[in-house]
C-alpha positions in Angstrom: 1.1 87.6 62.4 4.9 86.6 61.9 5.9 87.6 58.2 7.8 84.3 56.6 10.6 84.7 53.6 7.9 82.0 51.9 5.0 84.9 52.3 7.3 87.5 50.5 7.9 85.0 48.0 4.6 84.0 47.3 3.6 87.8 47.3 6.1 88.6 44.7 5.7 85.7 42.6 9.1 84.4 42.9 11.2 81.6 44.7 12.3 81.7 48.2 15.8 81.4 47.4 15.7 84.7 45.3 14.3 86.4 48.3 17.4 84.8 50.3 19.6 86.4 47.9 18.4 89.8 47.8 18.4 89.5 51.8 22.1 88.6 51.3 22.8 91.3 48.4 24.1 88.2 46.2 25.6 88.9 42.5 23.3 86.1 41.2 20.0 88.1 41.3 19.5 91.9 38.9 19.2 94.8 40.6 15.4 95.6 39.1 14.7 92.1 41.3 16.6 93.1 44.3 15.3 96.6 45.2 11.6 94.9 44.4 12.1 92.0 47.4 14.1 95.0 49.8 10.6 97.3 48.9 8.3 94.6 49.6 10.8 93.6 52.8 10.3 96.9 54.2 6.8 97.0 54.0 6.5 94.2 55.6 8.4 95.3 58.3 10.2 91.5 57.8 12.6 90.2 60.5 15.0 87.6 59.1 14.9 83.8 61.6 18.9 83.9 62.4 18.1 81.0 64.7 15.9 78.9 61.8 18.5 80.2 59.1 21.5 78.7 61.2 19.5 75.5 61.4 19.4 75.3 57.7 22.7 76.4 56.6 25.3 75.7 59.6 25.4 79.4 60.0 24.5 81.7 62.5 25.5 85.1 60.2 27.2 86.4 63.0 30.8 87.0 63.3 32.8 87.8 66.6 35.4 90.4 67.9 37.5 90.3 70.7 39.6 93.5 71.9 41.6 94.4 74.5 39.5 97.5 75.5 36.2 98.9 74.1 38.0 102.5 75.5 40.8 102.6 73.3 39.7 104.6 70.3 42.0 102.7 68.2 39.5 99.4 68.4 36.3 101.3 68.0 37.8 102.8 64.7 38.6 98.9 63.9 34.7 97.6 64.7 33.7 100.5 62.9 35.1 99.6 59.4 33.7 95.7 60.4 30.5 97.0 61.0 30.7 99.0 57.6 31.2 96.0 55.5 29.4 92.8 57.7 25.9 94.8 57.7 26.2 95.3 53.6 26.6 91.5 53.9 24.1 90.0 56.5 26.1 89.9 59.2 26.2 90.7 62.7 29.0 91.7 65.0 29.3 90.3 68.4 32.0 92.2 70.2 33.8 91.3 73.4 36.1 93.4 76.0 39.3 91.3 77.3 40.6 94.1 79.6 43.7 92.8 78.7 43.3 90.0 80.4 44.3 87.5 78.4 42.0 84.8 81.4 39.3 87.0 80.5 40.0 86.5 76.5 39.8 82.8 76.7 36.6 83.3 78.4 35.2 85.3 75.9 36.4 82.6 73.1 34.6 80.3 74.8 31.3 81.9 75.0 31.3 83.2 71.1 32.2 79.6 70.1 29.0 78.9 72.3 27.1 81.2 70.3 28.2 79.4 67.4 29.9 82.8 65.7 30.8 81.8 62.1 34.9 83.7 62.3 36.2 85.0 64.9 38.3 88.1 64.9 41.0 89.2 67.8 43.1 91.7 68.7 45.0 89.5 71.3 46.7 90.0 74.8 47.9 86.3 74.6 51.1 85.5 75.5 50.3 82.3 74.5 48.9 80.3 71.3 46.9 77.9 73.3 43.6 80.1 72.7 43.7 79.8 69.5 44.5 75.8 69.1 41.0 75.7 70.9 39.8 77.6 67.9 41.4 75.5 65.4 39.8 72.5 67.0 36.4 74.1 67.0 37.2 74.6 63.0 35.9 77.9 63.2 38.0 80.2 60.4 39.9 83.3 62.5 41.6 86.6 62.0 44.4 88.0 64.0 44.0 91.7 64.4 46.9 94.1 65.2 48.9 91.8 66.7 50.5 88.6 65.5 52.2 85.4 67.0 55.7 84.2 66.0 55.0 80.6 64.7 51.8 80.8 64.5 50.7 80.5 61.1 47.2 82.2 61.0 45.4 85.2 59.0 46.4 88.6 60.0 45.2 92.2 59.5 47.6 95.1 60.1 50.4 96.7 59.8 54.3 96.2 59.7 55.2 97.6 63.4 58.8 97.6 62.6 58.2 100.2 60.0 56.0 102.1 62.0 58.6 102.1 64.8 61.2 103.4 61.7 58.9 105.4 60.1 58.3 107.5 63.8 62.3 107.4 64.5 63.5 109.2 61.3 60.9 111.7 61.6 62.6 112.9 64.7 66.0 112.2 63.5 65.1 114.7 60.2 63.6 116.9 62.6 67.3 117.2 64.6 66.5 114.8 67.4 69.7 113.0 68.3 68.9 111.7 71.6 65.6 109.9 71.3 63.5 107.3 74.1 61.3 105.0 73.6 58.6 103.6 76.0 56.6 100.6 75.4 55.2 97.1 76.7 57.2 94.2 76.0 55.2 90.7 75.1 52.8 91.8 72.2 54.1 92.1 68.7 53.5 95.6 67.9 55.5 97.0 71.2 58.3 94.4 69.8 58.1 95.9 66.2 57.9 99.0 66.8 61.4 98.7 69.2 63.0 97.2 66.5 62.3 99.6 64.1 63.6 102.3 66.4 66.8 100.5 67.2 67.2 100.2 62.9 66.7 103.8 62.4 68.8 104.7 65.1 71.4 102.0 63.7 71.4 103.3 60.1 71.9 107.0 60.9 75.2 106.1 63.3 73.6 106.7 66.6 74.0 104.2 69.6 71.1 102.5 71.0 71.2 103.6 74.7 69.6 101.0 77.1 69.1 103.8 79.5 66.8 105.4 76.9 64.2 102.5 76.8 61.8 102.0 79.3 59.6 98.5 78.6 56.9 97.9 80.8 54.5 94.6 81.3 52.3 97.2 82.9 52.2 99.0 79.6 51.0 96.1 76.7 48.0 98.4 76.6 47.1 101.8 76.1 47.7 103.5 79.3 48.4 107.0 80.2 49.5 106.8 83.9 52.5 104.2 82.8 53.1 106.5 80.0 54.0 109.6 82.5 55.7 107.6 84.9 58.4 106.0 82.3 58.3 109.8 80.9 59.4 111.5 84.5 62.3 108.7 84.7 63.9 109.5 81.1 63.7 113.2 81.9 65.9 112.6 84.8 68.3 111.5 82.4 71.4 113.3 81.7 71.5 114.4 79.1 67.6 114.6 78.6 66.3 112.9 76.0 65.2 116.0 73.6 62.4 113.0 71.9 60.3 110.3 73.0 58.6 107.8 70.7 55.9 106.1 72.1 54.4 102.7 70.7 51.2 104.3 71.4 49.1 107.4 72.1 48.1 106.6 75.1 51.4 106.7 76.3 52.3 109.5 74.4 49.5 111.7 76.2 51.1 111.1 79.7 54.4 111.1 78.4 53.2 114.8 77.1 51.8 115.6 80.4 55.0 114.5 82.4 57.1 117.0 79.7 54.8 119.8 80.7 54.7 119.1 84.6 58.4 119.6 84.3 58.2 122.9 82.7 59.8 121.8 79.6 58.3 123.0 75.9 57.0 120.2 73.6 58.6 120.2 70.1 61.2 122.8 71.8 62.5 120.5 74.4 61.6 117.3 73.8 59.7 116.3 70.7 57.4 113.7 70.9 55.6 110.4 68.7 52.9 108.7 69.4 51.1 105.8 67.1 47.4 105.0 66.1 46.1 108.5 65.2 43.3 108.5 68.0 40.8 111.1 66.8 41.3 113.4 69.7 45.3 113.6 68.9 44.4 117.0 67.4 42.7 118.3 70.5 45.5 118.1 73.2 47.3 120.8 74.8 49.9 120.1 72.3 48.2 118.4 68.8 50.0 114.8 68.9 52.0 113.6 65.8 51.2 110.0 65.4 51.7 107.2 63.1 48.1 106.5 61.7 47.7 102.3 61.6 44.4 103.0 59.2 42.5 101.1 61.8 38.9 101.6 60.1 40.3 100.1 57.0 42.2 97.3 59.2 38.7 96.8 60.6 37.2 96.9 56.4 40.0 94.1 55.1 39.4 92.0 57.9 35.6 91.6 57.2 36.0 91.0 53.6 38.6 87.9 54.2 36.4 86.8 57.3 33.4 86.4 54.9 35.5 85.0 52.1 36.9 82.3 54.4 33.2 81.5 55.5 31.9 81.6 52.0 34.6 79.3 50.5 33.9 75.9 49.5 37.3 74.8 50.7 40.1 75.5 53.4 42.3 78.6 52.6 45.4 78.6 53.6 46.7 81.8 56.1 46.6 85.6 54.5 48.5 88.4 55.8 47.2 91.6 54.7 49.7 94.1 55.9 48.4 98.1 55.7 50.7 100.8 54.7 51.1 102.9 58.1 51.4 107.1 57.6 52.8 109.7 59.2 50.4 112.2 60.6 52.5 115.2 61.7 50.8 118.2 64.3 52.5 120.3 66.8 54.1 117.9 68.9 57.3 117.3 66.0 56.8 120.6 64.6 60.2 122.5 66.0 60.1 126.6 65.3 63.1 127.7 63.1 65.8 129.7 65.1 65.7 132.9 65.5 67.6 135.3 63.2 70.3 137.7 65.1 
């Protein structure tokens, strides 16, 4: 027999919208009250009706998230922290691939507004805001991950790229890098961030800004390691040789890194080198990555606390930023041996 929230209810001697709320960990019910319904709930082995609940309420409890790649670490770290939060609140998480296609994205907006999601989150590869006038339309509340639009006033969750792209330069710089590359894509905000804060740290420590010594790649807007050596093999060709690369990611960074070894060059020694997002196998390389760490499981924990609050709220609230402080996570690959006494 299907188990109702009205037979729990009547079973506990309460109402069926205390039994809602305990479902929904609301503040308006006490604790004794709560963890009696959750007991009696798991006895019961009870399955909430989404599909009846959405009927009743306008909403389906389910929110959606739209990456570029499920492969890139980075993102997984970023639905782990939603996950964390949305499941404390009675929400599920739909999540979709793009494969960087930003065709493919539109697609997948499509079929999560289908599915009625109540926010929708995305880390886009839009080059574009037309997407997201389609979400306006649908009123449907949304949250820019990672990567923001110039102009287009929406809620965003991460962090301030041009700092991260400083923040990575004067660590080689105070290391004794003088002539440092970059490599990175060249539509999406954070590749455009981060190059700007490279050409400011550069700038305020009295060191030109090399064209030569930037590679920017439409091949590269994502995390990919093959682009990443090949943009590496052309700046050590370079003369003189770069002695760092940063890269606007660690993807890049770990063919970058695999380029510098090919050529029988020593990583800090040679050429130091910077990657950004602090994937969890940075540590385990053939030469331990330094990285800029974006927080991306907190990213992922901010952004499903203001998706709920813009689904909870009684009224329209205008566009938040919520901008992360990035850190500096620094291993082998920046880590230059003192010289040697004579």
């Amino acid at each position: 027999m299907t188990i109702r929230m009205k037979d729990i209810a009547q079973d506990l001697g309460v109402s069926v919208i205390t039994v809602s709320k305990a479902l929904r960990n609301h503040r308006d019910i006490s604790a004794a009250t709560k963890a009696r319904v959750l007991k009696r709930v798991e006895e019961l082995n009870y399955r909430p009706n989404y599909a009846a609940r959405a009927l009743v309420t306008g909403r389906s409890h389910s929110i959606g998230l739209i990456v570029p790649e499920l492969v890139n670490s980075f993102f997984s770290e970023v639905a782990k922290g939603l996950a964390r939060v949305l499941s404390k609140s009675g929400f599920s998480l739909l999540i979709s691939s793009a494969e960087a296609d930003p065709e493919v994205e539109k697609a997948a907006i499509d079929q999560l507004l289908a599915r009625r999601v109540d926010a929708l989150l995305i880390a886009s590869s839009q080059w574009t805001v037309e997407a997201f006038r389609r979400v306006e339309e649908a009123k449907v509340p949304y949250i820019l991950l990672d990567r923001s639009f110039v102009g287009l006033p929406a809620n965003f969750v991460g962090v301030d790229d041009v700092r991260v792209g400083t923040m990575a330069t004067e660590h080689l710089l105070e290391i004794g890098c003088r002539t440092i590359a970059h490599i990175s894509g060249r539509r999406i905000s954070t590749a455009s961030g981060r190059l700007t804060g490279y050409k400011q740290a550069l700038a305020a420590h009295g060191l030109p800004c090399n064209p030569e010594y930037i590679i920017l790649d439409d091949r590269i807007e994502e995390s990919t390691h093959v682009e990443g050596y090949e943009a590496a093999v052309k700046l050590l060709k370079l003369n003189p040789r770069p002695d760092a690369i940063f890269c606007s990611n660690d993807a890049i960074a770990i063919g970058a890194m695999a380029a510098i070894l090919d050529a029988g060059l020593r990583i800090p020694d040679d050429v130091a080198l910077v990657g950004c997002a602090n994937l969890q196998y940075d540590n385990f390389l053939r030469v331990p990555l330094t990285s800029v760490d974006q927080q991306s499981v907190a990213i992922g924990q901010r952004a499903a606390r203001l998706a709920i609050r813009l689904i909870t709220s009684d009224r329209t609230l205008p566009p938040k930023t919520i901008l992360l402080d990035p850190k500096l996570v620094i291993r082998d690959s920046t880590k230059k041996l003192p010289p040697a006494q004579t």
